[in-house]
N, C-alpha and C positions, 0 to 999 in steps of 0.2 A: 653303302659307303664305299666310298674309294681303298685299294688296298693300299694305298701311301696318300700321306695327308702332303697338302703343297700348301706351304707356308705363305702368306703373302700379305699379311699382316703388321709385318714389323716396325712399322711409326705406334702401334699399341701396344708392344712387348716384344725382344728379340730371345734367339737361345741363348743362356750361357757358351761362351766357348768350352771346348773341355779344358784345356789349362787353367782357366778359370776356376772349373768345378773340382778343380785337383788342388790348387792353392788354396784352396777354401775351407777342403777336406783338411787339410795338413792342419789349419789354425781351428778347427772342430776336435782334430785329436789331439795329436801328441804334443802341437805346437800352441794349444791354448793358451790362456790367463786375459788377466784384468790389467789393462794399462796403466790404471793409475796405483798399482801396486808396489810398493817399493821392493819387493826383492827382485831374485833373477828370472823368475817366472814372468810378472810383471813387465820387466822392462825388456824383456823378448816380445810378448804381446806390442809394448809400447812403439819398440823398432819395427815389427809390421805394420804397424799406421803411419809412421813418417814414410816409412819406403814409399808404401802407395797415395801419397800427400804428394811425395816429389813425383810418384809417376801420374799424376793425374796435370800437375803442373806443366810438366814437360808438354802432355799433348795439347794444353790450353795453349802454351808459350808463357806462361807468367813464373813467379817465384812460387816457393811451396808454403811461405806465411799469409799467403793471401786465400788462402784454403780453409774450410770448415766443410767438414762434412754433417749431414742432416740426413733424413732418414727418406727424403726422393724432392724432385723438382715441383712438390706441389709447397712441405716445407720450404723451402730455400726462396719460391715467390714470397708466400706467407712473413717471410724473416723477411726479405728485403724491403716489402710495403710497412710492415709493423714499425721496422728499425726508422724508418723516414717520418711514418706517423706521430710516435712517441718522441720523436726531435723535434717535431714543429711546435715554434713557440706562438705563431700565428693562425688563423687559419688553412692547412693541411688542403692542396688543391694538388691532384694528380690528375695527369695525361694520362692516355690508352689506348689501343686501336680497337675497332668492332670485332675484330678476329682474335684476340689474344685468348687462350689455354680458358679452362672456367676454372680452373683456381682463383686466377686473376682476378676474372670478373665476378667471380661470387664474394672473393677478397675484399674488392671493391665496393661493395654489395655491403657488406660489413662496416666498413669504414665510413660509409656516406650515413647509414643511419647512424654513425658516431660522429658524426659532425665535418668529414673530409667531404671537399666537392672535386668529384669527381669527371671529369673531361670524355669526353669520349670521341675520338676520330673517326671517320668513315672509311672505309676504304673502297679501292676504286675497282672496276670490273678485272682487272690485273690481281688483286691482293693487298694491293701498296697502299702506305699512308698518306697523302700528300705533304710533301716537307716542306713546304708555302704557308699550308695552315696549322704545319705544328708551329712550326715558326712566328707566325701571326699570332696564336693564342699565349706562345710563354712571353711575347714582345708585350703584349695588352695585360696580362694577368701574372699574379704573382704565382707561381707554378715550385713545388714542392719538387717532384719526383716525374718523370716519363719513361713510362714501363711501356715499349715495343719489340715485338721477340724476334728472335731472329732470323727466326725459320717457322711457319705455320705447320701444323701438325697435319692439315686435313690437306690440303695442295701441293705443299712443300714450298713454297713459294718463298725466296731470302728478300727478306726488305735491308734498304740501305743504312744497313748499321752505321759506318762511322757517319754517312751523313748527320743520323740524327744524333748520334754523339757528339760530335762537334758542332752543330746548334744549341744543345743544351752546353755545353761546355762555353760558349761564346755568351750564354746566361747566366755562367753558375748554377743550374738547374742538376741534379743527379740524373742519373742516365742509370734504368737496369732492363736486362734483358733477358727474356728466357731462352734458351737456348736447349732447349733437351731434345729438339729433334735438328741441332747444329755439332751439336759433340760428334765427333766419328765419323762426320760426312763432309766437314767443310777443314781445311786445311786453318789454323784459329793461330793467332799471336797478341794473345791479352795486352801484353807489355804496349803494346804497341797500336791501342786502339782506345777510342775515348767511350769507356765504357766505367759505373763505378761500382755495379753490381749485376752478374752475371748467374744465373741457376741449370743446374744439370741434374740429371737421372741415370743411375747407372745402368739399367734395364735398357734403356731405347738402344747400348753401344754395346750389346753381350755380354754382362755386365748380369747382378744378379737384380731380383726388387728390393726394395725398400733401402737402397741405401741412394743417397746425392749427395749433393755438396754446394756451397755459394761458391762464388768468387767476390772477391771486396777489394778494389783496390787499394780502400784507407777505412781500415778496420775502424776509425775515429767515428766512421758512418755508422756502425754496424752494433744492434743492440740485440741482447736475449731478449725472447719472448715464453724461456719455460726459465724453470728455477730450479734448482740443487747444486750439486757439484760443479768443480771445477771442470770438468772434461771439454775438449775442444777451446782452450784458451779463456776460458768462463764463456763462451757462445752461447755452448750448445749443450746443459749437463745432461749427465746421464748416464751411463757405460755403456762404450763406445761399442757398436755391431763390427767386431775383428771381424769376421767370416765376410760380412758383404764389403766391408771398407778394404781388406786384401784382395776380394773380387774385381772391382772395381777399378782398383791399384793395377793389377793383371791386365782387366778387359783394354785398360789406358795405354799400357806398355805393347800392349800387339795392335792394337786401332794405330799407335805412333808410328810403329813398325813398316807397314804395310800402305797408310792413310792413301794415297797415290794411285798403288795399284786396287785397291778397296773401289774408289772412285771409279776410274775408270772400269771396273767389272761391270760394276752397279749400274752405271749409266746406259752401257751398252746389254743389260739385259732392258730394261724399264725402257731403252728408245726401240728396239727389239719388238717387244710388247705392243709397242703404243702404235709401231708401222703398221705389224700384223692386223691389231684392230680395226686402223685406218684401211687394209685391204681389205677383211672379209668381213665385217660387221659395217650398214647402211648407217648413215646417221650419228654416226660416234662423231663426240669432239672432247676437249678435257676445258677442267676448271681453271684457271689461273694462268698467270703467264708463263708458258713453258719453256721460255728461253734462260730465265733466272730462278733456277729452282735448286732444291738437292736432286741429288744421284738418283734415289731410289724410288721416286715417289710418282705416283699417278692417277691426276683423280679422274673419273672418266664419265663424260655425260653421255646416258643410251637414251638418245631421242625416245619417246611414248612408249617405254617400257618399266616397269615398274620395280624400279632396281631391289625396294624390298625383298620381293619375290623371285628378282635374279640373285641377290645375295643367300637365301637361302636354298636356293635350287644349286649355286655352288656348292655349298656347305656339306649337301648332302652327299657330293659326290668327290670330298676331301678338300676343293680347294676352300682357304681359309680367306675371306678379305672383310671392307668393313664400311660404312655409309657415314660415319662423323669416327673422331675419338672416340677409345675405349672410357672416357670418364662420361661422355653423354649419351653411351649409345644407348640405355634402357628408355630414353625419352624417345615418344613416337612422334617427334617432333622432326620437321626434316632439318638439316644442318644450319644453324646457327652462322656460320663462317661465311659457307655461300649464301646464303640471304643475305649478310653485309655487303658481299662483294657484288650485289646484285640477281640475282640469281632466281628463277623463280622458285614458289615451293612446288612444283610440277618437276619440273628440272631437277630441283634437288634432289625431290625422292628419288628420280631418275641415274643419279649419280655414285657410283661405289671408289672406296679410295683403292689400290691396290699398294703396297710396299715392297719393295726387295730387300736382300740381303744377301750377304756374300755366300750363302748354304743353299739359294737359289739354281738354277739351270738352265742352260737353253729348253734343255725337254721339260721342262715343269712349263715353262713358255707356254712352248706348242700345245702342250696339253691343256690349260688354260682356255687359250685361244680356242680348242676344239668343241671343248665344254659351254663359250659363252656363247660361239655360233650355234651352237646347239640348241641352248634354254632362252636365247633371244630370239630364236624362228617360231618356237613353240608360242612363246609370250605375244608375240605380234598375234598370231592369229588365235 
């Protein structure tokens, strides 16, 4: 093993920041209770969940009544298909792209053997949907809901949100998006974008697991799918996670802070990366379109080498990376995403994603680099 582990994972889980992990601590001890408590106790708890309400809003750009929190971005898809499903007084027909999260499509999965017909788009050797034939299918058909994300999890790859916003808006159609690997990396102004349900994860932004949130621009959309209490405006009952929803609050307030310079790190480590590759490893090319992507991401195709066997040959020697999402990766199946986008299963095995993050370095770079020249000379021969 490596005597320092190099991160490079993080579109499957980031660190907490430490302020993060201090605000957190505070509402574990001395600053505990139960929100929906009437005394002073209580309604201490209860002011740390507005705080980090308005600061999760702030870095979306939207108001902070457009906020529920949930327990990660696999809920808050869940909530926004159920919420559309259970309003349909007709037959239930949702759009999707071949690429979206497997919440999504397992979601979907669910709902079709309950009766919704479900769409399914292509996407093209880029990542993209084509907005011709979302466009063509909601013009022909009566279309519920269209769920495309924002940002792919395994490329990084940004499709054209408000496009397809404003096609479904031009239909009356609902428009949700996932966005859990857009929090933190894309500069965001909800207000100002035709979107009418949006899901985040606090984990992908430093941020701790298990806590998310929706965004709803007209709560009128927006239905529970569990039952008890009041908590989260009747959303979401349950008692509420203070510790991750203050986290979160945190990870939101320094992500706003910084977003800019964030960016610009990220980018110039991950194009950093992806030259050196292009110099010293034969055959490298990456998945997707690399001109409209996030900061950090890069998914990297090694011509006739057996990426399985390059990912663990990193692994061994600390650096951390990964060959699909952490929700599919026990399947020895090759990536789902790239085979939409065209891709072979040859190639795909072939390909590992890498992630940045701002805890990153030039010299975790170089060392990388040194390591993949290394276990790709071997593997060739």
């Amino acid at each position: 093993m490596s005597e320092k582990e190099i991160y490079l994972d993080n579109n499957a889980t980031t660190k907490p920041y430490p302020e993060v992990v201090d605000a957190m601590m505070e509402v574990l001890g001395e600053g505990f209770g139960n929100p929906s408590s009437s005394h002073s106790t209580g309604l201490r708890a209860k002011g740390f969940v507005e705080k980090s309400r308005s600061q999760i809003a702030r870095l979306l750009g939207c108001s902070s009544d457009k906020i529920v929190f949930t327990s990660s971005g696999t809920e808050s898809n869940n909530m926004a298909f159920y919420s559309c499903f259970r309003d349909c007084k007709d037959k239930c027909r949702i759009v999707i792209s071949s690429v979206e999260h497997s919440s999504i499509i397992k979601m979907c999965s669910y709902l079709q053997i309950n009766g919704a017909d479900i769409i399914e788009l292509d996407a093209c050797e880029g990542g993209y949907v084509n907005l011709e034939e979302l466009e063509n299918v909601i013009k022909n058909k009566k279309v519920s809901l269209v769920s495309i994300q924002w940002v792919n999890n395994e490329t990084g790859v940004i499709q054209p949100v408000r496009e397809i916003g404003n096609i479904c808006r031009s239909y009356g159609v609902l428009y949700h998006t996932d966005a859990a690997q857009a929090v933190g990396k894309l500069e965001l102004a909800l207000d100002d974008e035709p979107i009418d349900f949006l899901s985040l994860t606090g984990h992908k932004f430093n941020a701790p697991q298990g806590i998310g949130a929706i965004y709803c621009a007209n709560k009128l959309n927006l239905n529970p799918f569990m039952f008890g209490g009041f908590q989260e405006d009747h959303f979401r009952p349950g008692t509420e996670n203070v510790p991750g929803i203050v986290g979160i609050g945190k990870a939101s307030e320094l992500k706003r802070k910084k977003l800019k310079d964030n960016i610009s790190f990220m980018t110039n480590l991950r194009d950093s990366f992806e030259q050196r590759l292009l110099e010293e490893i034969p055959c490298v090319s990456f998945n997707g379109d690399t001109e409209n992507r996030v900061c950090n991401t890069s998914n990297v195709q090694f011509k006739n080498i057996d990426g399985r066997k390059l990912r663990v040959r990193l692994d061994s020697v600390g650096v951390r990376c990964s060959q699909s999402s952490a929700c599919t990766s026990s399947s020895p199946d090759p990536s789902y995403v790239l085979l939409a986008m065209g891709v072979s299963a040859q190639d795909a095995y072939s390909s590992i994603r890498f992630s940045f993050c701002t805890s990153n370095t030039m010299e975790e770079v170089e060392q990388t680099i040194n390591h993949i020249k290394k276990f790709c000379s071997e593997l060739k021969n």
